[in-house]
Short mmCIF file of the C-alpha atoms (twelve columns), coordinates in Angstrom:
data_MODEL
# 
_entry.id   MODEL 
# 
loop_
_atom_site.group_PDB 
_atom_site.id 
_atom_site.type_symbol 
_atom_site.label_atom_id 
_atom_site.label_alt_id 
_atom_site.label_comp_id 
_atom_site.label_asym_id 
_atom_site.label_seq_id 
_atom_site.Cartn_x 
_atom_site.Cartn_y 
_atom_site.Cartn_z 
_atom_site.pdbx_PDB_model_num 
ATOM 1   C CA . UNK A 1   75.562  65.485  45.631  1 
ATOM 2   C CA . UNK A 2   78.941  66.633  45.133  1 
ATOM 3   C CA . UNK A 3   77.802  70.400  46.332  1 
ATOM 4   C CA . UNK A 4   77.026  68.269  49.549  1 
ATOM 5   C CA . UNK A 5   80.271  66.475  49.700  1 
ATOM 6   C CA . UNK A 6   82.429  69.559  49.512  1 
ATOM 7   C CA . UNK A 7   80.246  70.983  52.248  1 
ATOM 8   C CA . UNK A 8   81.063  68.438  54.415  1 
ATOM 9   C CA . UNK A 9   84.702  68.472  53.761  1 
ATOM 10  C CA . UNK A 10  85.075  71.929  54.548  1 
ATOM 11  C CA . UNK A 11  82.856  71.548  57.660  1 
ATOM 12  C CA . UNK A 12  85.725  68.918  58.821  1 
ATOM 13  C CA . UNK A 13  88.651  70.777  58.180  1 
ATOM 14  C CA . UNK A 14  86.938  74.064  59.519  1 
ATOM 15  C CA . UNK A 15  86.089  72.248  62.785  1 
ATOM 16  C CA . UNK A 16  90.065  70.392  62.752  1 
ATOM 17  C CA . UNK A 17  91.405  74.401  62.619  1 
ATOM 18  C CA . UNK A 18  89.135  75.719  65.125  1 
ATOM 19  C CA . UNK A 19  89.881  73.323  67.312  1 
ATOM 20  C CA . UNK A 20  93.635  74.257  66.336  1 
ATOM 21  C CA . UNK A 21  93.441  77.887  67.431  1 
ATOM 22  C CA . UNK A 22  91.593  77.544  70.393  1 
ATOM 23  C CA . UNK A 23  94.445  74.977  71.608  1 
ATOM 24  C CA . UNK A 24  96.956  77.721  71.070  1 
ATOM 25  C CA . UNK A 25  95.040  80.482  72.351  1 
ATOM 26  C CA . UNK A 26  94.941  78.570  75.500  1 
ATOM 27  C CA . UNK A 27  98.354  77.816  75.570  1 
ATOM 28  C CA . UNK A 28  99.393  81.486  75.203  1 
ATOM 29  C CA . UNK A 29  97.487  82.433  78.009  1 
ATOM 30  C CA . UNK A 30  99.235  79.951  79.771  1 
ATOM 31  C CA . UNK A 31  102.480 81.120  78.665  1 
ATOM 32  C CA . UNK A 32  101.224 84.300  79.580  1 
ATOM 33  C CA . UNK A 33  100.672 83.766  82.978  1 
ATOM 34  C CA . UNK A 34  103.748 81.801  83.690  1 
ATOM 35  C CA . UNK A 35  105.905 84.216  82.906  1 
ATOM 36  C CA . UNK A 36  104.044 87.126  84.504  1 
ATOM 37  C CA . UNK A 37  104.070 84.917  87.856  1 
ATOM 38  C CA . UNK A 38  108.022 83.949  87.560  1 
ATOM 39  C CA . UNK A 39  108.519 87.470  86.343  1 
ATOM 40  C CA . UNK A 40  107.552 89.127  89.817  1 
ATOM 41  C CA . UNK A 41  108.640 86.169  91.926  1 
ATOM 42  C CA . UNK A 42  112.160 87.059  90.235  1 
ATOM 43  C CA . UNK A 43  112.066 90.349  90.693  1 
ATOM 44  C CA . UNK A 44  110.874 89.817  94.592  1 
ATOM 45  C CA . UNK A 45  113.605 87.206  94.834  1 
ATOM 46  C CA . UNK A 46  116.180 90.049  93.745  1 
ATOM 47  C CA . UNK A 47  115.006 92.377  95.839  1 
ATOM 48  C CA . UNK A 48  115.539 90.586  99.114  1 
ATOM 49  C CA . UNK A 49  119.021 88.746  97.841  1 
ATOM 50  C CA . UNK A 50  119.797 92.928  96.903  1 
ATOM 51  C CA . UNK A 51  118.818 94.085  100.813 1 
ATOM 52  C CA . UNK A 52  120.626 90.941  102.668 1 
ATOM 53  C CA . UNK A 53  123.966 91.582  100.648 1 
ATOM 54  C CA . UNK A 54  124.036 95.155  101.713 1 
ATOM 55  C CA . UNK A 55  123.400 94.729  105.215 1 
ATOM 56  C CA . UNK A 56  125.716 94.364  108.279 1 
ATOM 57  C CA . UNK A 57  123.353 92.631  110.281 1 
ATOM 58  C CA . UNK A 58  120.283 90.073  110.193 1 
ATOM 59  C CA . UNK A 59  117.497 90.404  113.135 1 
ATOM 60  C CA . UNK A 60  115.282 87.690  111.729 1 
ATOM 61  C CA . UNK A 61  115.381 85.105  111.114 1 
ATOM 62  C CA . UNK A 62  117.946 83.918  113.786 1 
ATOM 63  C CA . UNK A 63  119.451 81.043  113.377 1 
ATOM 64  C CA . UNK A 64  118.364 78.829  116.343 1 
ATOM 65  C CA . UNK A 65  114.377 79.416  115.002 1 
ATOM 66  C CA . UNK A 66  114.689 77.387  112.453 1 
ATOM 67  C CA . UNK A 67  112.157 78.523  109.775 1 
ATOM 68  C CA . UNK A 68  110.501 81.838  110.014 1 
ATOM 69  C CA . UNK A 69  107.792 83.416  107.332 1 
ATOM 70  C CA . UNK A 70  109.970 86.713  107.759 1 
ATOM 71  C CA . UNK A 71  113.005 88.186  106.524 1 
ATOM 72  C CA . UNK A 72  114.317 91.561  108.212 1 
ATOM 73  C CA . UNK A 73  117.766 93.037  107.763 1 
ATOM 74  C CA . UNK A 74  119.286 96.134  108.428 1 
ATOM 75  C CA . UNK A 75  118.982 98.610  105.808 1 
ATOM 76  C CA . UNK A 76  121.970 100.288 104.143 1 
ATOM 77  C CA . UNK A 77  120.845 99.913  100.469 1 
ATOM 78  C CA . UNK A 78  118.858 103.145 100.235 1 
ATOM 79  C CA . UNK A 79  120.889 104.922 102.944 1 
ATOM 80  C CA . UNK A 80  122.918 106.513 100.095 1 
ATOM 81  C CA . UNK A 81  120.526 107.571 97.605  1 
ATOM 82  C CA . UNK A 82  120.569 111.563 97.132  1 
ATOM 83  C CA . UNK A 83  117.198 113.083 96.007  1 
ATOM 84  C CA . UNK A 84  119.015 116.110 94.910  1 
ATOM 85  C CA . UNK A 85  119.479 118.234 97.906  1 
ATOM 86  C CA . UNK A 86  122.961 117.219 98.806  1 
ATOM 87  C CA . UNK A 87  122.218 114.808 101.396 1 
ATOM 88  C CA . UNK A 88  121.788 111.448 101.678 1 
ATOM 89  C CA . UNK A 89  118.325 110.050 102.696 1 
ATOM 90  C CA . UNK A 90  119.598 108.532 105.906 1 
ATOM 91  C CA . UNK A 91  120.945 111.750 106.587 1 
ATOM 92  C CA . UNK A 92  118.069 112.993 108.174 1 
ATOM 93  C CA . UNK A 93  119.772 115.716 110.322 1 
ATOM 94  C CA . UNK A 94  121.389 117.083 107.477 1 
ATOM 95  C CA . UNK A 95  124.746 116.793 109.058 1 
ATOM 96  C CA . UNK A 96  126.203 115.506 106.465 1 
ATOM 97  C CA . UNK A 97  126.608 111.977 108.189 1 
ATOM 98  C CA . UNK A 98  124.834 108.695 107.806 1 
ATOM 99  C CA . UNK A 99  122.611 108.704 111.002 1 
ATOM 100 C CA . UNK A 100 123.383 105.869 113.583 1 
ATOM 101 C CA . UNK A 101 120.059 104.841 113.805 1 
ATOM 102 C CA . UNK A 102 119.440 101.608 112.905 1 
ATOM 103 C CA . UNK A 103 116.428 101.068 110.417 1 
ATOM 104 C CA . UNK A 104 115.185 98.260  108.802 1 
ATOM 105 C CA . UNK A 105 113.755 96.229  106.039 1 
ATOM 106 C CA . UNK A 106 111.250 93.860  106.377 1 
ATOM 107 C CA . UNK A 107 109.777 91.564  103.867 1 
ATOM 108 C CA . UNK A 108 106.593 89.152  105.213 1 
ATOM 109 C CA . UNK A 109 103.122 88.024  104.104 1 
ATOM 110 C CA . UNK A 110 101.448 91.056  105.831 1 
ATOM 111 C CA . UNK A 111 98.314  90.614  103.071 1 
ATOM 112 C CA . UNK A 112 96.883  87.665  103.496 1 
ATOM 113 C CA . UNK A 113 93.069  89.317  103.672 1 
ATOM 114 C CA . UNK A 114 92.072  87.260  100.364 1 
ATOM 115 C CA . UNK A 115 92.741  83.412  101.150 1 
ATOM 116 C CA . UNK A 116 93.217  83.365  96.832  1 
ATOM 117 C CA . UNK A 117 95.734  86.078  96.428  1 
ATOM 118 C CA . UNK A 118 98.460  86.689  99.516  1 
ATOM 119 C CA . UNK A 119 100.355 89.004  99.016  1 
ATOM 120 C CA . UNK A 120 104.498 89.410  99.897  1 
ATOM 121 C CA . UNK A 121 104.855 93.125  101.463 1 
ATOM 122 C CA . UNK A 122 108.034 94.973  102.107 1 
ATOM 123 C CA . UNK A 123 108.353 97.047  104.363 1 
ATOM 124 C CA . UNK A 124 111.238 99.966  103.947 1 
ATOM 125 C CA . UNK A 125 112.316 103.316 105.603 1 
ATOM 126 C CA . UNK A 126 110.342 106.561 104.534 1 
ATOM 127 C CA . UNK A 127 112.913 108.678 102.644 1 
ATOM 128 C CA . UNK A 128 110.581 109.995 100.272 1 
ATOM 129 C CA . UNK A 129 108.999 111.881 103.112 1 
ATOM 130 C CA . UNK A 130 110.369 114.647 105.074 1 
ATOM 131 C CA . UNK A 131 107.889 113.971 108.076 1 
ATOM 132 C CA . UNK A 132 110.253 111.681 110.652 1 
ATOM 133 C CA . UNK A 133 107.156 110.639 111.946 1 
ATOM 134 C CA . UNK A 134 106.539 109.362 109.061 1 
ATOM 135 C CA . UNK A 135 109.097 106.107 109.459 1 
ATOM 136 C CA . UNK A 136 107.909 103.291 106.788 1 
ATOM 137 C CA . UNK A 137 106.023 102.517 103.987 1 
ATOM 138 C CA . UNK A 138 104.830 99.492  102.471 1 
ATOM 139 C CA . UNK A 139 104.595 98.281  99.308  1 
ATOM 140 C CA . UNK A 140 103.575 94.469  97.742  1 
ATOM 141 C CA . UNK A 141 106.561 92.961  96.088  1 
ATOM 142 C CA . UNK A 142 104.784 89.762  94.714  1 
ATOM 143 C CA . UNK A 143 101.133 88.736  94.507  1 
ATOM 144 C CA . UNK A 144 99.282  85.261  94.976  1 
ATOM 145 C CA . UNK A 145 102.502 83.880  97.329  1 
ATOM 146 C CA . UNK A 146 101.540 80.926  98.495  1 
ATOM 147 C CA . UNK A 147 104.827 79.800  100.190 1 
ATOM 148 C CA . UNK A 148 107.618 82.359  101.722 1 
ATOM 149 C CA . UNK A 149 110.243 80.380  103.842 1 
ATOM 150 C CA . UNK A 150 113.325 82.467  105.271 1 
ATOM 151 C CA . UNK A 151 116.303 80.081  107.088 1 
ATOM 152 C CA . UNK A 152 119.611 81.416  108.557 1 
ATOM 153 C CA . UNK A 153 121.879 79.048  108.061 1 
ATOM 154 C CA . UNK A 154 125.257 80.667  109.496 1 
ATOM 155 C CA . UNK A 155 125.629 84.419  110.812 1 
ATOM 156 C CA . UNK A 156 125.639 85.594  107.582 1 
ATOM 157 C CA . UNK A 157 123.691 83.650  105.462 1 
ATOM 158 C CA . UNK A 158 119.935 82.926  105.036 1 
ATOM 159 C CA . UNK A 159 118.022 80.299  103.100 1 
ATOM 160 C CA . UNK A 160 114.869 82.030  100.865 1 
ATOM 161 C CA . UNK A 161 112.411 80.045  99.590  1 
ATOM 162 C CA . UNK A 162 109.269 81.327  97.385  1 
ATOM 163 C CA . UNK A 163 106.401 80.180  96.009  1 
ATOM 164 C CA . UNK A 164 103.928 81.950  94.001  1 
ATOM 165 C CA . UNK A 165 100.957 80.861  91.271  1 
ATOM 166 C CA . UNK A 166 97.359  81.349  90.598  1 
ATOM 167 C CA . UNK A 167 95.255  78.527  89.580  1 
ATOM 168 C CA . UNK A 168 97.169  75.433  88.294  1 
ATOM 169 C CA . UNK A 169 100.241 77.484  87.783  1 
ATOM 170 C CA . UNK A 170 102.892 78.029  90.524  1 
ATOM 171 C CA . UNK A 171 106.675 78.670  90.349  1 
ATOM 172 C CA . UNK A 172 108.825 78.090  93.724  1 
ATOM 173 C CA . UNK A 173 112.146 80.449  93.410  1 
ATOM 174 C CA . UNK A 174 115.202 79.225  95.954  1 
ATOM 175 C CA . UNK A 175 117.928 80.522  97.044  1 
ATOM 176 C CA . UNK A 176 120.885 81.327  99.553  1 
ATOM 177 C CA . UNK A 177 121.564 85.171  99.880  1 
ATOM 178 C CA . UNK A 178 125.064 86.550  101.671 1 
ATOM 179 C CA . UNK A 179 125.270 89.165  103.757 1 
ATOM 180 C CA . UNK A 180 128.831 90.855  102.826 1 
ATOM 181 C CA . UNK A 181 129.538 93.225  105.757 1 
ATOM 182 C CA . UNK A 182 128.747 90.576  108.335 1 
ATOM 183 C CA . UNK A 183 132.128 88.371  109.086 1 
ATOM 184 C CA . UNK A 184 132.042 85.483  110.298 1 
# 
């Protein structure tokens, strides 16, 4: 009888802790997915802010369109980064000059092939090649977007908005990006 008593307690406080880790196991995965999802919503978010403060001008969005699902903006970021042969990328001639040419950087929700999981794609000028045929590649800044909202409020600033999440899970990132070489 008491053999049978002690069985049963231990079958109630085994069941009590079971039920214990499986709630925390779920709520690290949870966790875990929150932060992964802010994490590269962030780090698209910082990218585009990064792009519009370099830049001396801002095609798109305009600022009679109102809202616009795309953000493009001159590119000057990368136009000084040397890959060790003396010249600047956007020195394509080799002249020693930044070329005149105007190239750009454009960030939009090219993916959307897989109604679960859009995808935010930037689009940026091909240094790493030395084919000038070769003019772009793209790359996906931020997975499962839902939302991507681009405003220009004055000449030189734009309104970003973006969401991203999987499942129940979704983290909206705002905020108002300067350009500082345009003057208004």
């Amino acid at each position: 009888m008491e053999v049978m008593i002690v069985v049963m307690i231990l079958g109630t406080l085994m069941t009590g802790l079971t039920q214990t880790v499986a709630t925390v196991i779920q709520s690290m995965g949870f966790a875990d997915a929150h932060s992964q999802t802010s994490g590269t919503a962030a780090f698209a978010m910082a990218r585009m802010v990064r792009f519009v403060g370099d830049t001396y001008e801002i095609p798109r969005p305009t600022v009679d369109d109102g809202e616009d699902d795309r953000l493009e903006v001159v590119e000057r970021t990368l136009d000084l980064v040397d890959r060790s042969d003396e010249f600047v990328d956007a020195d394509t001639d080799a002249d020693g000059l930044i070329n005149d040419v105007k190239e750009y950087v454009t960030f939009t929700l090219d993916d959307t092939t897989d109604p679960d999981n859009w995808k935010l794609v930037e689009t940026v000028p091909n240094y790493l090649s030395a084919d000038n045929t070769s003019d772009s590649r793209h790359q996906v800044i931020c997975e499962h977007v839902t939302e991507f909202v681009t405003e220009r409020l004055n000449t030189s600033v734009v309104r970003i908005r973006l969401t991203t999440g999987k499942n129940e899970m979704s983290v909206t990132l705002e905020t108002r990006a300067r350009a500082r070489l345009i003057f208004p």
